[in-house]
C-alpha positions as CSV (number, residue, x, y, z in Angstrom):
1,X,-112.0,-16.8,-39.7
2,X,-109.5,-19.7,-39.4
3,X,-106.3,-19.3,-40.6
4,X,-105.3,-21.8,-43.7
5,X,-103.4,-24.7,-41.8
6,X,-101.3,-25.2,-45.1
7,X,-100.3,-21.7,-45.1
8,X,-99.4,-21.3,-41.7
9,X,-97.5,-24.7,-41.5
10,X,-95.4,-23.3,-44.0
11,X,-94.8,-19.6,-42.6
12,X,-91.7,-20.8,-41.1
13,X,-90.1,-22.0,-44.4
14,X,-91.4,-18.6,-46.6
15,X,-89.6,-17.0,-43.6
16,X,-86.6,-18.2,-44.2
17,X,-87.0,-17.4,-48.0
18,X,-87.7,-13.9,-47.7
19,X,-85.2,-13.3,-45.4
20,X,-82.5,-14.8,-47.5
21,X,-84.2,-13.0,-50.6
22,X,-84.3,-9.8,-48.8
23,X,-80.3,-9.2,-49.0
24,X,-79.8,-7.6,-52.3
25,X,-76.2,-9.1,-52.3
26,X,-78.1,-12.5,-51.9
27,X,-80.2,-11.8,-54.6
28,X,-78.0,-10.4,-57.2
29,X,-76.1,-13.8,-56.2
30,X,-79.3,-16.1,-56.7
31,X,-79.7,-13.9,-60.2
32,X,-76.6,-14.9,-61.4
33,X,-76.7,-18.2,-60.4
34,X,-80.5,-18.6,-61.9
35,X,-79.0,-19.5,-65.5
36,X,-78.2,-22.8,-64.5
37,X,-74.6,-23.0,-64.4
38,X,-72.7,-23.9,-61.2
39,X,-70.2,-21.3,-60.3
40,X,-67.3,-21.4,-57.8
41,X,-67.0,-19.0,-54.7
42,X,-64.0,-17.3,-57.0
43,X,-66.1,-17.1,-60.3
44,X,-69.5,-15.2,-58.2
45,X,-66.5,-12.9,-55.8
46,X,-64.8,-11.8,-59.1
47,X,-65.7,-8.3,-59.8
48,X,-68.0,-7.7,-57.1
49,X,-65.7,-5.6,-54.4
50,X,-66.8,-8.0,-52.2
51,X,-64.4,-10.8,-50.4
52,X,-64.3,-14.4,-50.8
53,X,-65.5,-14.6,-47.3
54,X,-68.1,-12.5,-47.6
55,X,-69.1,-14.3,-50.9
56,X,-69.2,-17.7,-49.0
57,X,-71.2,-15.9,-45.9
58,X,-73.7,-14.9,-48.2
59,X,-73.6,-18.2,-50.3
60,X,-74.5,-20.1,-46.8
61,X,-77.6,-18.4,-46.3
62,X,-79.1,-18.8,-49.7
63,X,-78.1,-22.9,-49.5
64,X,-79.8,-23.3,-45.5
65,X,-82.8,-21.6,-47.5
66,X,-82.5,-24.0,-49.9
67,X,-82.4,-22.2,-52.7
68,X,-78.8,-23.5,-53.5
69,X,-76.7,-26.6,-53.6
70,X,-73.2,-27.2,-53.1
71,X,-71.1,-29.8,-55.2
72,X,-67.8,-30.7,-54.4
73,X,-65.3,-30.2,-57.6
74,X,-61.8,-30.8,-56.3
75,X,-60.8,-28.2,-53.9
76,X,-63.7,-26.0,-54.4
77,X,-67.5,-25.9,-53.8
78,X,-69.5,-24.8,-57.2
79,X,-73.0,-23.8,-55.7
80,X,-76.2,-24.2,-58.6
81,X,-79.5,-22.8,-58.0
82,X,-82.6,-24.7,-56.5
83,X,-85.6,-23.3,-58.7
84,X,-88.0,-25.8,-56.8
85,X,-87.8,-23.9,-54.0
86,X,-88.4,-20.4,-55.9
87,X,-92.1,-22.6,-56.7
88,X,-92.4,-23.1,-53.0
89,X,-92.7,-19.4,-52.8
90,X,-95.1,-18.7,-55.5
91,X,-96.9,-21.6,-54.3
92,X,-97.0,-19.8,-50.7
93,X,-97.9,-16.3,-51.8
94,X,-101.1,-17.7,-54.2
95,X,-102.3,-19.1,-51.4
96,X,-101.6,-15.7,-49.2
97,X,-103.0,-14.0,-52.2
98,X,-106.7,-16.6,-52.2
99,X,-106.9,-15.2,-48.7
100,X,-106.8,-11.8,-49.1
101,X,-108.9,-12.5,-52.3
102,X,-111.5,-14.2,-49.7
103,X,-111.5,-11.5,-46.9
104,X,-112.2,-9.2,-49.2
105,X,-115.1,-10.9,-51.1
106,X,-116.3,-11.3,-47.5
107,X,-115.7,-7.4,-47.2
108,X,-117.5,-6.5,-50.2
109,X,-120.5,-8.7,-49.1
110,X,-120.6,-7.0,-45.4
111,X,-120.5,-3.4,-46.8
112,X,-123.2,-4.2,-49.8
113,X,-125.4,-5.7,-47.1
């Protein structure tokens, strides 16, 4: 069996996703920032026990995964959330899924034989 050239040219970029996603501090941060509004380094630190820095560290990774943007407003960066990206996913993982689908229907057909 061949491996889907579409899928694997984009194992690289899922990689990166999952591995931002798999951080839950980068995920409660993406889950906040999934209602649309911007927020500033200061407005997603407040009340988490975590430091700015650590807020920013985290903030870097989810934006070289894509799945954020940065926007300059004065002295700060607000950072707003990508949702494209999130479809990039799903539309990685249906076609991982018509795979699995497939080798199994093929499977199926070996046993019944």
């Amino acid at each position: 069996m061949m491996p889907n050239t579409d899928l694997t040219a984009g194992t690289e970029s899922a990689a990166t996703l999952f591995a931002a996603l798999g951080d839950p501090t980068r995920l409660s941060l993406l889950t906040t920032l999934s209602d649309g509004k911007p927020r500033s380094i200061a407005g997603l630190s407040g009340g988490s026990g975590l430091t700015r820095q650590a807020i920013t560290k985290h903030l870097n990774v989810l934006e070289q995964a894509g799945l954020l943007h940065a926007t300059k407003v004065g002295r700060e960066s607000h950072y707003g959330f990508r949702p494209e990206r999130i479809e990039t996913m799903r539309t990685y993982l249906n076609g991982v899924s018509r795979q699995w689908d497939d080798a199994l229907d093929r499977l199926r057909a070996y046993v019944e034989r």
